[in-house]
KOLBALO-195684 format. One record per residue (C-alpha): residue number from 1; residue in one letter; x, y, z. Coordinates in pm, 1 decimal. Layout:
REM KOLBALO-195684
<atom seq="NUM" type="A" east="X" north="Y" up="Z"/>
...
REM end
This chain:
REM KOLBALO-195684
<atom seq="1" type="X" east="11819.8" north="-1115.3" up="20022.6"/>
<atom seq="2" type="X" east="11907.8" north="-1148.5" up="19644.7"/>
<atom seq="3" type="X" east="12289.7" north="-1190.2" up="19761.1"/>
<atom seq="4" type="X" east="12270.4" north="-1410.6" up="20026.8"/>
<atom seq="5" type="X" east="12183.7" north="-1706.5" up="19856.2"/>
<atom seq="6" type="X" east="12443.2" north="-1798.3" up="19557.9"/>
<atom seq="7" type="X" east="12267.2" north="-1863.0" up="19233.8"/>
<atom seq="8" type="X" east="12462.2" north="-1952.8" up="18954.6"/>
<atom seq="9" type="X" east="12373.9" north="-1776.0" up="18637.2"/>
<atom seq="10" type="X" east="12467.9" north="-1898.9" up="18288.5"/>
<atom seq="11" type="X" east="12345.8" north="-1589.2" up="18080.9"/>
<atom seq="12" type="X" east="12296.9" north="-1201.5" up="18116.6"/>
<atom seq="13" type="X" east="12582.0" north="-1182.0" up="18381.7"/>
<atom seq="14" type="X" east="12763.9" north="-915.0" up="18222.1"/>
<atom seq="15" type="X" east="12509.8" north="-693.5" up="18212.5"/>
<atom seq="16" type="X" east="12373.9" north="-799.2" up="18496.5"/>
<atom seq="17" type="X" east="12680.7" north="-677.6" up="18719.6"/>
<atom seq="18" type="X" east="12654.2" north="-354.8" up="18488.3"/>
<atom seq="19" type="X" east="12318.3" north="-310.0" up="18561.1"/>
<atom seq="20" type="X" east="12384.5" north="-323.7" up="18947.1"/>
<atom seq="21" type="X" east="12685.3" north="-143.5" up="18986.7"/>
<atom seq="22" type="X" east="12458.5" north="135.4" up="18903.9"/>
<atom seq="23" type="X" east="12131.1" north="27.7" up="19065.3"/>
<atom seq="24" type="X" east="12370.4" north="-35.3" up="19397.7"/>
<atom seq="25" type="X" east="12468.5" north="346.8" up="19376.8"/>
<atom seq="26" type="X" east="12107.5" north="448.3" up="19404.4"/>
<atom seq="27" type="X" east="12054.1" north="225.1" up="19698.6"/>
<atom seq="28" type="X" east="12327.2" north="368.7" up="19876.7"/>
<atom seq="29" type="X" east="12232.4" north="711.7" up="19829.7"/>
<atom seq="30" type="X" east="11845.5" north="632.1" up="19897.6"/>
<atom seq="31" type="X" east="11985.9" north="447.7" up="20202.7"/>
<atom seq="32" type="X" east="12196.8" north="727.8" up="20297.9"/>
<atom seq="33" type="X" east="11874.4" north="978.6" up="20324.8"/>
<atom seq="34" type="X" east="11682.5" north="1011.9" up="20583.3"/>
<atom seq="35" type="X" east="11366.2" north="993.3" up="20450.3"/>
<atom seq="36" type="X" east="11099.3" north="786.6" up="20237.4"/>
<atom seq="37" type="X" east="11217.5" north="629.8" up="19915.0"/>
<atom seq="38" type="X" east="10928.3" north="844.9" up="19748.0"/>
<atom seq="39" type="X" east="11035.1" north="1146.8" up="19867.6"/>
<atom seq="40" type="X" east="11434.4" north="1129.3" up="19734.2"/>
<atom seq="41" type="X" east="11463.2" north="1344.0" up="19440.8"/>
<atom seq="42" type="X" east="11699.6" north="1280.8" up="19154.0"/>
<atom seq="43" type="X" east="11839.4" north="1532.6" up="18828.4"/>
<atom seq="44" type="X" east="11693.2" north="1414.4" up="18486.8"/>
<atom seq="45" type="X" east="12092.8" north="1285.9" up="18430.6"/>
<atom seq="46" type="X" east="12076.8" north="1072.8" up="18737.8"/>
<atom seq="47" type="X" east="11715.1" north="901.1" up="18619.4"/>
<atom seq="48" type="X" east="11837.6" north="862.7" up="18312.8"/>
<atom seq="49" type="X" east="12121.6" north="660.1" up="18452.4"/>
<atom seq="50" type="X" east="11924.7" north="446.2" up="18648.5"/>
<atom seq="51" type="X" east="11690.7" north="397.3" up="18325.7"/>
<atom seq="52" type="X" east="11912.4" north="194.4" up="18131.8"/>
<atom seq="53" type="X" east="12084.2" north="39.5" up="18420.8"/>
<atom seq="54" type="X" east="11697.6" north="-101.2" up="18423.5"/>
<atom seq="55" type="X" east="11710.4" north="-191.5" up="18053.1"/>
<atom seq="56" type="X" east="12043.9" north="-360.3" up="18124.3"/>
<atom seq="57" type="X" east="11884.9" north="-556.2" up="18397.4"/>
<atom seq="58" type="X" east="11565.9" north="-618.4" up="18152.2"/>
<atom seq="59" type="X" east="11799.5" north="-747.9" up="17876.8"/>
<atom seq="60" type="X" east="11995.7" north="-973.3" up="18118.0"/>
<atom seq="61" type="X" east="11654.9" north="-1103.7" up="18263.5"/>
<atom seq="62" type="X" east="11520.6" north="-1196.2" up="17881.3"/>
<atom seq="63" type="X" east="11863.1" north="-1332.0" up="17851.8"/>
<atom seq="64" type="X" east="11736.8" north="-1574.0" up="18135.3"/>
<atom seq="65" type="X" east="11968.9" north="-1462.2" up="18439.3"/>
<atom seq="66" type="X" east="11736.5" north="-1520.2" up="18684.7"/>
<atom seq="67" type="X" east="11913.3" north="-1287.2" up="18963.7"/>
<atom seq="68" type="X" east="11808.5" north="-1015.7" up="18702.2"/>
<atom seq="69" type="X" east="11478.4" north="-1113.1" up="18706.8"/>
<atom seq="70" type="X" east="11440.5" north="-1022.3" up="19054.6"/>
<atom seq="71" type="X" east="11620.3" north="-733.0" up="19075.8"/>
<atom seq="72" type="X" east="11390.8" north="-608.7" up="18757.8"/>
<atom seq="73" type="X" east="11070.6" north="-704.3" up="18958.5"/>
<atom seq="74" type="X" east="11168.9" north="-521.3" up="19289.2"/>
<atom seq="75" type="X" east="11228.7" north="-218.4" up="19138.9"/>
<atom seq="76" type="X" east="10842.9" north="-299.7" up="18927.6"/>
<atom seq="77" type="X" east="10720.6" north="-403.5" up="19245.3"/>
<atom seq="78" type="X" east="10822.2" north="-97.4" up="19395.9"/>
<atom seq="79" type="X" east="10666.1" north="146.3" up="19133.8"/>
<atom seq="80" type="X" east="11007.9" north="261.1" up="18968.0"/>
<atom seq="81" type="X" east="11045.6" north="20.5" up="18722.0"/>
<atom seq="82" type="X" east="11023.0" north="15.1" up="18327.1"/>
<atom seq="83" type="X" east="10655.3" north="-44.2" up="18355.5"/>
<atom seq="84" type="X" east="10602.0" north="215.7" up="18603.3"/>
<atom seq="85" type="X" east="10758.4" north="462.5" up="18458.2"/>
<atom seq="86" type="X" east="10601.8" north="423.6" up="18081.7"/>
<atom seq="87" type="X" east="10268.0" north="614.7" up="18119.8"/>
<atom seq="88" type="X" east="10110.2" north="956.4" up="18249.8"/>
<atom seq="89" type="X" east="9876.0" north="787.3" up="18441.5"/>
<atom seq="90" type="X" east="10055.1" north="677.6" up="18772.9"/>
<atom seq="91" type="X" east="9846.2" north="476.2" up="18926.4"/>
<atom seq="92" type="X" east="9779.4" north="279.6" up="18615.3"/>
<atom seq="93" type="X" east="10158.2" north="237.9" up="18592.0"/>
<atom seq="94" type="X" east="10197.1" north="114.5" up="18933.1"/>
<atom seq="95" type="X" east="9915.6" north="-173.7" up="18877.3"/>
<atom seq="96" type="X" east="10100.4" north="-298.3" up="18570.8"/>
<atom seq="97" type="X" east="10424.0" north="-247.7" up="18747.1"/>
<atom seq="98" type="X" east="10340.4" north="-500.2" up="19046.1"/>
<atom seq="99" type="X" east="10171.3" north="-715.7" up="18770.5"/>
<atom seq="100" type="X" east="10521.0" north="-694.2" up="18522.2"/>
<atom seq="101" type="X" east="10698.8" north="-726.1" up="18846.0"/>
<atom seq="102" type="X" east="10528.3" north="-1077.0" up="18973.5"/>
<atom seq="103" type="X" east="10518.0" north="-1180.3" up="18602.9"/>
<atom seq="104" type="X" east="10954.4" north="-1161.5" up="18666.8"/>
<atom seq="105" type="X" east="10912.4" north="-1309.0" up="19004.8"/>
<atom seq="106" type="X" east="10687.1" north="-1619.6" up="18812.3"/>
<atom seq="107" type="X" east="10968.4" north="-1662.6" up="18548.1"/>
<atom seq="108" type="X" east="11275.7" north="-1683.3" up="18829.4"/>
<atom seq="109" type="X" east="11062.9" north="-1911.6" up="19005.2"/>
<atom seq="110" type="X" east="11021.0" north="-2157.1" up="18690.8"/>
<atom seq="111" type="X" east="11385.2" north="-2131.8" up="18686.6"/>
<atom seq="112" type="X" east="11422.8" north="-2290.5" up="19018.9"/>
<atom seq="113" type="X" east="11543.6" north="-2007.7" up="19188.2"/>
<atom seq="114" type="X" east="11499.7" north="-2069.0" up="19565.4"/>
<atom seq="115" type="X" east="11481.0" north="-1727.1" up="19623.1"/>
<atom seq="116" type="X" east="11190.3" north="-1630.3" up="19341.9"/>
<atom seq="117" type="X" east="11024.4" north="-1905.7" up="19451.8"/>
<atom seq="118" type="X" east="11012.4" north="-1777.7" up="19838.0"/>
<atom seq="119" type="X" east="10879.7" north="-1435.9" up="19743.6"/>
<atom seq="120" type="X" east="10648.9" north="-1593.9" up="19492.8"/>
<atom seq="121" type="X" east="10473.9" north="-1840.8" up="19775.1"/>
<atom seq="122" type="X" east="10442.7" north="-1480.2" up="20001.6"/>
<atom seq="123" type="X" east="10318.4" north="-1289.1" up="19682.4"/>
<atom seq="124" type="X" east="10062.6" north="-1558.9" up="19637.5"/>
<atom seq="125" type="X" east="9980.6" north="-1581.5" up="20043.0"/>
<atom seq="126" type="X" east="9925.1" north="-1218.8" up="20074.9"/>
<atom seq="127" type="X" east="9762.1" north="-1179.8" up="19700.3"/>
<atom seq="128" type="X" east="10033.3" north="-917.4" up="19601.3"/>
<atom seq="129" type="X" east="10027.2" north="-931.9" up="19217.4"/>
<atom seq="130" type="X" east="9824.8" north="-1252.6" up="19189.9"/>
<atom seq="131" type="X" east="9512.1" north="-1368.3" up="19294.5"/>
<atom seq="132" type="X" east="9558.5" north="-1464.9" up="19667.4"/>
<atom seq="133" type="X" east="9557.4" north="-1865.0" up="19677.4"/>
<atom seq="134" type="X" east="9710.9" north="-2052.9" up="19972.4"/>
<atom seq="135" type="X" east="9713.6" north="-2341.3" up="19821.6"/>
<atom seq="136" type="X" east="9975.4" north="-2201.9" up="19530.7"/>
<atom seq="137" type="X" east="10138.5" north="-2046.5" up="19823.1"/>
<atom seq="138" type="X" east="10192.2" north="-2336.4" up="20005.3"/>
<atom seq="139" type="X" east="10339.5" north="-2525.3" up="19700.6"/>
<atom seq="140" type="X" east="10599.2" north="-2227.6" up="19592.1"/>
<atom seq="141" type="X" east="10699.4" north="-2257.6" up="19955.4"/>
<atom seq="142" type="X" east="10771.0" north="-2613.9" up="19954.0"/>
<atom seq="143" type="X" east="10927.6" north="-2572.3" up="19611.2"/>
<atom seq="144" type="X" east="11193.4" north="-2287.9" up="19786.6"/>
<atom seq="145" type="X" east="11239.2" north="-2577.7" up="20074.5"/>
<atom seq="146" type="X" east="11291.5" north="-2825.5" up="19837.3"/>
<atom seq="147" type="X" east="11589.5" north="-2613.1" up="19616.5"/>
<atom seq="148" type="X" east="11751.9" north="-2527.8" up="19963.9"/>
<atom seq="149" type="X" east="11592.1" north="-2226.9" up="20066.6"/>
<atom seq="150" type="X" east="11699.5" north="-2218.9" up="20472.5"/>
<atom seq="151" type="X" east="11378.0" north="-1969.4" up="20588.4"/>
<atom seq="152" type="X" east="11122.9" north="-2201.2" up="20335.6"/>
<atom seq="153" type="X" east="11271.2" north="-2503.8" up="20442.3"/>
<atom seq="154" type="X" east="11197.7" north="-2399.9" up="20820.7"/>
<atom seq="155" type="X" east="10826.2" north="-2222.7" up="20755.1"/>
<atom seq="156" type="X" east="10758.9" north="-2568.4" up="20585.1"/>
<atom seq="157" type="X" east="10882.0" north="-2754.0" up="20875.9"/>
<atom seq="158" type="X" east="10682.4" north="-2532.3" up="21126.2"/>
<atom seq="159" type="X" east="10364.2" north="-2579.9" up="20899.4"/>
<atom seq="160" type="X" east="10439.2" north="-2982.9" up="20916.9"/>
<atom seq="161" type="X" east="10463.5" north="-2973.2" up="21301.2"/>
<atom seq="162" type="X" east="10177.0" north="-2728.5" up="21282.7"/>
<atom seq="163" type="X" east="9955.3" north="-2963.0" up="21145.8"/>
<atom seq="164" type="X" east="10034.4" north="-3296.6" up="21301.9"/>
<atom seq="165" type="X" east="9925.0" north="-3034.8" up="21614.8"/>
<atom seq="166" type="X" east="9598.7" north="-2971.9" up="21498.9"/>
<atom seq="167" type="X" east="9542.9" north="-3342.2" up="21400.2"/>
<atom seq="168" type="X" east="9675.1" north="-3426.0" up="21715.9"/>
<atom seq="169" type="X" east="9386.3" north="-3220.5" up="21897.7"/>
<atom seq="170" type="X" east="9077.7" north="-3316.5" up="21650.5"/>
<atom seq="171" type="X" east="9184.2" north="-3667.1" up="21716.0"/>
<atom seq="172" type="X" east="9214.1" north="-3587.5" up="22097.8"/>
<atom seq="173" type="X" east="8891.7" north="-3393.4" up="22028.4"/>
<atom seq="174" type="X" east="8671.8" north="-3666.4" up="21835.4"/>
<atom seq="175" type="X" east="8813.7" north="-3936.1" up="22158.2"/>
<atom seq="176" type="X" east="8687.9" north="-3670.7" up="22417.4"/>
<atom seq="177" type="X" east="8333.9" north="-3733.6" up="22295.0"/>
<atom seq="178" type="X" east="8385.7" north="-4079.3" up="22245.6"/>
<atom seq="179" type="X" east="8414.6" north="-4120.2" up="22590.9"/>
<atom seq="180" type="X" east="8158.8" north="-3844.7" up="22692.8"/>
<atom seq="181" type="X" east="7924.4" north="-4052.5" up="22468.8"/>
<atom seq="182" type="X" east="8000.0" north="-4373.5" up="22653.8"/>
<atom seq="183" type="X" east="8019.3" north="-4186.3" up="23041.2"/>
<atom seq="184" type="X" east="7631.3" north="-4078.6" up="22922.6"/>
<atom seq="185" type="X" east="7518.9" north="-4447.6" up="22820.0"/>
<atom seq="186" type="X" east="7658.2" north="-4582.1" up="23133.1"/>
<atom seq="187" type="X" east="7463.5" north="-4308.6" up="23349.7"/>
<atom seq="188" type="X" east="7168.6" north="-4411.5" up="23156.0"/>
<atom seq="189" type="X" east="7232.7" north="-4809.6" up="23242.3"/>
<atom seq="190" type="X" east="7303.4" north="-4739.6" up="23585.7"/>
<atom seq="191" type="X" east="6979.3" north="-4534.5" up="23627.9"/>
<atom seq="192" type="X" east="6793.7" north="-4765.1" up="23453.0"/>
<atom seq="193" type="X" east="6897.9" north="-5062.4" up="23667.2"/>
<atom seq="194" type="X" east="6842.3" north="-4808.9" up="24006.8"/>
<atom seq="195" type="X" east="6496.8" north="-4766.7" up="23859.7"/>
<atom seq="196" type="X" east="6421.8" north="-5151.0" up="23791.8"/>
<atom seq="197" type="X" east="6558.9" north="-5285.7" up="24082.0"/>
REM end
């Protein structure tokens, strides 16, 4: 999705498009296997290469390019970025991976980036590097809908209808027993005045 939606970028582009005419090799080959991303094994030349493509995309990202930014917070999202790959301890590399890689996410989303802000509000939905909180969620989602994000723009629009649904039946709902209430009272009356009379 990072291409389909044109940003334009004032800083870091250079080595931005560096950084991803390398990165865009490894796709293609990881594409071209048929077999988990985890399992697709690369010489110590290759990893190298794909190292400071990431420090390329890291210095275009703290240049402020926030295309970079994402790009850098897949690849920590996914477990092979900078952060993942600092430590001996995997797992503990992961964790501050996904953290370091919603921390990017955060900053392209403070940039107004339709696109950070999207993957932000489902990052915050399903709790993926952030405390889950709908309520942030819902207001990175109508941020992405309100910088032009098409799929935002309709899950916001779905929520709207969504509710006015709901509110719809309560109100439907709360009449229903209105008029149960009064059908009761009349019974009442009319056995009342039977009983009298």
């Amino acid at each position: 999705e990072l291409h389909e939606i044109e940003v334009t970028q004032t800083t870091g582009e250079t080595e931005y498009e560096k950084a991803c005419k390398v990165l865009d090799q490894f796709e293609r080959h990881i594409a071209k296997q048929e077999k988990p991303r985890k399992q697709v094994v690369f010489s110590e030349a290759h990893l190298q290469a794909k190292q400071q493509a990431l420090l390329g995309l890291e210095d275009a990202a703290n240049a402020g390019n926030s295309a970079a930014m994402l790009r850098l917070a897949m690849y920590e999202l996914l477990g092979e970025g900078l952060i993942a790959n600092e430590g001996a301890d995997k797992v503990a590399g992961i964790e501050a991976g996904i953290e370091a890689g919603a921390e990017w996410v955060q900053q392209a989303a403070s940039k107004n980036d339709s696109r950070a802000q999207r993957l932000l509000s489902k990052m915050y939905y399903q709790g993926v590097g952030v405390t889950q909180d709908l309520k942030v969620g819902k207001y990175w989602l109508e941020q992405a809908a309100e910088n032009g994000h098409i799929e935002a723009a309709s899950l916001v629009d779905q929520w709207q209808q969504a509710q006015t649904l709901i509110n719809t039946q309560k109100q439907e709902q709360h009449s229903l027993k209105r008029y149960q209430l009064l059908f009761a009272v009349i019974i009442v009356i009319a056995l009342l005045i039977i009983i009298l009379v």
